[in-house]
TIVEX-397807 format. One record per residue (C-alpha): residue in three letters; chain; x, y, z. Coordinates in steps of 0.05 Angstrom, whole numbers. Layout:
site type: ALA&mol: A&X: X&Y: Y&Z: Z
...
! end
This chain:
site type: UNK&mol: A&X: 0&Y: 0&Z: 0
site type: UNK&mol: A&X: 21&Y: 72&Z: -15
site type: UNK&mol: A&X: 40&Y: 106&Z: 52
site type: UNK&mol: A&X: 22&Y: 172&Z: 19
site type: UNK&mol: A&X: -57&Y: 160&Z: 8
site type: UNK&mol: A&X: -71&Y: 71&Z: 29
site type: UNK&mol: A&X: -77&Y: 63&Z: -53
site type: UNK&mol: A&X: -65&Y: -12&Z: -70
site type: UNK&mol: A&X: -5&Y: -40&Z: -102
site type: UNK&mol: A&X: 6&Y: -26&Z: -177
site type: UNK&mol: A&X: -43&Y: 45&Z: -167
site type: UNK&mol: A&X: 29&Y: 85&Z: -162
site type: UNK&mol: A&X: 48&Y: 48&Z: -243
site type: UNK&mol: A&X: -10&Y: 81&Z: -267
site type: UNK&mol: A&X: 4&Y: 139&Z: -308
site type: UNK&mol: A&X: -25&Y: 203&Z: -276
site type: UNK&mol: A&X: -35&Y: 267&Z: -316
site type: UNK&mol: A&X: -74&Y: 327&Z: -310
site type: UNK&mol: A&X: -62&Y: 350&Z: -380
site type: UNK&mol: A&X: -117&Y: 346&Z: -435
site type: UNK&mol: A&X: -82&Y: 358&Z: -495
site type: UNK&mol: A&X: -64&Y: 284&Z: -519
site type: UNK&mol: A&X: -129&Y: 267&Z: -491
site type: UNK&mol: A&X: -179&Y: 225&Z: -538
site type: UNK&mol: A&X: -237&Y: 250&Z: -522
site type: UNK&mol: A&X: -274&Y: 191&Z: -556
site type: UNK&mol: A&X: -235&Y: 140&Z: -516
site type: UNK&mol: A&X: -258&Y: 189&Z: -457
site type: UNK&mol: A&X: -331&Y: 186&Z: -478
site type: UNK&mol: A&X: -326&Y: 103&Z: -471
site type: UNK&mol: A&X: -291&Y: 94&Z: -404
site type: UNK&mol: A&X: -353&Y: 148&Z: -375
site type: UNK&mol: A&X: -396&Y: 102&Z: -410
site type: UNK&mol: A&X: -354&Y: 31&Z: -390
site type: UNK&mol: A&X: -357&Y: 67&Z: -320
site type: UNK&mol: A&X: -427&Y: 69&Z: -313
site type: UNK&mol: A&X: -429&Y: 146&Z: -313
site type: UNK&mol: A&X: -481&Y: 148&Z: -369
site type: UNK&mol: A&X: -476&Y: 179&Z: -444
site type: UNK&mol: A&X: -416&Y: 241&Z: -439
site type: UNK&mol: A&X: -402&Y: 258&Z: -521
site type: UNK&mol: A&X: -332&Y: 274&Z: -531
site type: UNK&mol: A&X: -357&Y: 347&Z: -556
site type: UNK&mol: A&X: -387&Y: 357&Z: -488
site type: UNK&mol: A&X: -325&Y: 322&Z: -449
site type: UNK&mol: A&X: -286&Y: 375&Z: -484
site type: UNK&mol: A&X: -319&Y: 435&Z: -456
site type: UNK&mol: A&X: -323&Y: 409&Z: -383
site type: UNK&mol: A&X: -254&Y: 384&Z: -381
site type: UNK&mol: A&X: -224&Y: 453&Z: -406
site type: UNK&mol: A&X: -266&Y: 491&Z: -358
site type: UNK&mol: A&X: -243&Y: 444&Z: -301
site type: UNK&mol: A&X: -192&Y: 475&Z: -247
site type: UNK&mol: A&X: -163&Y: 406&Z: -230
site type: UNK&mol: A&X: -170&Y: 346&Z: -277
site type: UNK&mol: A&X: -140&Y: 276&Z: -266
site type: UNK&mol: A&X: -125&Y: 223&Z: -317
site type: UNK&mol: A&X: -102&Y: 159&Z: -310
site type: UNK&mol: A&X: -76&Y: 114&Z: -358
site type: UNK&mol: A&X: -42&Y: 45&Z: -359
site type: UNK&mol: A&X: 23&Y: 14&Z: -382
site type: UNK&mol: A&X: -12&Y: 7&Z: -455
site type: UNK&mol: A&X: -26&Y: 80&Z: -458
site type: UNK&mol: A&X: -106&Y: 59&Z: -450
site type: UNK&mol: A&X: -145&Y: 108&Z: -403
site type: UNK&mol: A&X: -176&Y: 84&Z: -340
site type: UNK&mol: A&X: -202&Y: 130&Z: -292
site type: UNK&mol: A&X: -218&Y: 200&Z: -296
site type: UNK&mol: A&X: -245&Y: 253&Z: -252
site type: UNK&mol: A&X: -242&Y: 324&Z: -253
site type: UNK&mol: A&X: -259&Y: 389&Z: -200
site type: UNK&mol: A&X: -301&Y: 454&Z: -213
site type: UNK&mol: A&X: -285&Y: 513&Z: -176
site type: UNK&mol: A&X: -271&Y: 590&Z: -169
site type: UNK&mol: A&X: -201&Y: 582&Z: -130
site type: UNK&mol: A&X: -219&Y: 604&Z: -75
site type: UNK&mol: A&X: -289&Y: 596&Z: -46
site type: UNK&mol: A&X: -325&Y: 533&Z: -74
site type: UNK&mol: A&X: -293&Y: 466&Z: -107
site type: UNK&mol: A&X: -344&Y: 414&Z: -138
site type: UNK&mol: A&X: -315&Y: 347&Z: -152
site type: UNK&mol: A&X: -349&Y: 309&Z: -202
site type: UNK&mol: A&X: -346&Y: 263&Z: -254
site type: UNK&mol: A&X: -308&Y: 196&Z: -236
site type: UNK&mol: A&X: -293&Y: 143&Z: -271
site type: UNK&mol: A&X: -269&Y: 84&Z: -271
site type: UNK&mol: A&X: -268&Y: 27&Z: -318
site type: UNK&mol: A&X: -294&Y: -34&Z: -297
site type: UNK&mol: A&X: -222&Y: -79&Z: -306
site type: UNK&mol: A&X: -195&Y: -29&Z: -257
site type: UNK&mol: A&X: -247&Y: -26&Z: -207
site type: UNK&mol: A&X: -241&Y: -51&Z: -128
site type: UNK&mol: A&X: -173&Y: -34&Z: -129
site type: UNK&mol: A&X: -171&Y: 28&Z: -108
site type: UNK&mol: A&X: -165&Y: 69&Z: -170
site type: UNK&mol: A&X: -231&Y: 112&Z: -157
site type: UNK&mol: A&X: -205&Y: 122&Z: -84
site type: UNK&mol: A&X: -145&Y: 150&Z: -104
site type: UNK&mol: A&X: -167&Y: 191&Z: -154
site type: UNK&mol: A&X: -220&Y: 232&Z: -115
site type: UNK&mol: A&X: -157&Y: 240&Z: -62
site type: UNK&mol: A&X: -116&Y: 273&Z: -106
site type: UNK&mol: A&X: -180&Y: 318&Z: -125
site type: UNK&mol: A&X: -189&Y: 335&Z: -54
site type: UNK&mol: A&X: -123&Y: 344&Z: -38
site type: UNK&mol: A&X: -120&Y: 397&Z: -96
site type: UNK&mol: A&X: -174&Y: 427&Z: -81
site type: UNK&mol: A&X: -147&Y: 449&Z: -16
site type: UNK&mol: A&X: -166&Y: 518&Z: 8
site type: UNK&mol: A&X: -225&Y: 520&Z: -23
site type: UNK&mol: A&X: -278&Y: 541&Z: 41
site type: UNK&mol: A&X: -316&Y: 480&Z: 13
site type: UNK&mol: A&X: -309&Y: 417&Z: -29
site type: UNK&mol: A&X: -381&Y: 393&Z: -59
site type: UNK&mol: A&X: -402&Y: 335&Z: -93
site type: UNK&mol: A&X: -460&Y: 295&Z: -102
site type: UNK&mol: A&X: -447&Y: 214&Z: -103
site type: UNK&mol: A&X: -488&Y: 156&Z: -141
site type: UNK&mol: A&X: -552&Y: 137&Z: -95
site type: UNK&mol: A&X: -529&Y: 85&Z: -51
site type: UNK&mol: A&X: -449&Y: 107&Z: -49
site type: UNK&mol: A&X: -445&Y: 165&Z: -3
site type: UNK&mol: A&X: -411&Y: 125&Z: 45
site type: UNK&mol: A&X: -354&Y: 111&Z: 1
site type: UNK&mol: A&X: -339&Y: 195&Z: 7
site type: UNK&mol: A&X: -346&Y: 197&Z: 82
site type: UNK&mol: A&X: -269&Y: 174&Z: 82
site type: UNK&mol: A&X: -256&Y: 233&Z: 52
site type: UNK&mol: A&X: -295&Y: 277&Z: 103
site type: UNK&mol: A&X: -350&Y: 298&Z: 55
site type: UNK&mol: A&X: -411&Y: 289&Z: 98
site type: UNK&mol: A&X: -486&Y: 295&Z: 74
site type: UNK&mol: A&X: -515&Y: 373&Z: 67
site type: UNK&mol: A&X: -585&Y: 398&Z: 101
site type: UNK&mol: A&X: -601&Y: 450&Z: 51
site type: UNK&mol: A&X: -569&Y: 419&Z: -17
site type: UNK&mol: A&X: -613&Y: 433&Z: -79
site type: UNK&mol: A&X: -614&Y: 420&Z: -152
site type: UNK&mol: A&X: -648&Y: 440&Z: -226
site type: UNK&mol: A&X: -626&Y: 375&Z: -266
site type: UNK&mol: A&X: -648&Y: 391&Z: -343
site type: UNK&mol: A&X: -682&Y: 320&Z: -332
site type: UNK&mol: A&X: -717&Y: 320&Z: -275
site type: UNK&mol: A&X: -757&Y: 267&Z: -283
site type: UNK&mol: A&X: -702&Y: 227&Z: -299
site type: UNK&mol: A&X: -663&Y: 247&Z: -238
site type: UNK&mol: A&X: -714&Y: 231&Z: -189
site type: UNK&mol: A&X: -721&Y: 165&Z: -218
site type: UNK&mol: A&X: -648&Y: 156&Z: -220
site type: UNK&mol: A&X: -650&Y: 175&Z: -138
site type: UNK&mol: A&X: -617&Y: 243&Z: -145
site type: UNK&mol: A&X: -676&Y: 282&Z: -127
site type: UNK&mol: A&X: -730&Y: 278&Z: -72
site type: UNK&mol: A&X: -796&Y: 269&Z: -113
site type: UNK&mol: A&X: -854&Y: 318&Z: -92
! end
């Protein structure tokens, strides 16, 4: 194990980048959807990656890309992590773990960190000292679809 952050051997040979210019945003698109993290076009991985403050890419020996996570936020005042994923091969082995640590981490000095977790995996972020908000509230472009996906409280 990695003294620096408990990641499990061979998470330290992964390649780790935070750069998006070699990325393929194609091959990008398929690990969100590999991931389950739903339907991301490239296009629209693009424009959320380049407007990320903190990005994290992880590739393997082969050069193939998988896990990926990035952070929103103003610098200062508010950091939103969001957006990981992992493929499936590299699963429950701490990938997606050390991934949102390195997000954290970065997005120290922020006077908050948000996210919002898959229904039925908050507990995973507790470790990380997220803990669940009172007054948390969201306009999803498909509501119904979020509420049925357990994101938001139906009326």
């Amino acid at each position: 194990m990695s003294a620096r952050t408990g990641a499990a051997p061979g998470i330290d040979t992964l390649q780790w980048s935070d750069a998006i210019d070699a990325v393929d945003w194609d091959e990008l698109s398929a690990l969100y959807r590999a991931a389950p993290l739903g339907d991301k076009p490239p296009r629209a991985l693009r424009t959320v990656f380049s407007n990320s403050l903190h990005r994290c890419l992880v590739r393997d020996a082969a050069g193939r890309l998988v896990g990926a996570g990035r952070v929103l936020g103003d610098g200062v005042d508010c950091a939103y992590v969001c957006d990981i994923a992992v493929l499936p091969s590299h699963q429950g082995i701490g990938l997606g773990r050390e991934i949102v640590a390195r997000l954290v981490e970065r997005s120290r000095g922020h006077r908050k960190i948000l996210l919002y977790a898959v229904p039925g995996r908050e507990g995973f972020y507790r470790q990380f000292g997220f803990r669940p908000m009172r007054t948390a509230m969201a306009i999803f472009a498909d509501e119904a679809g979020a509420i049925e996906r357990g994101y938001l409280a139906g009326d």
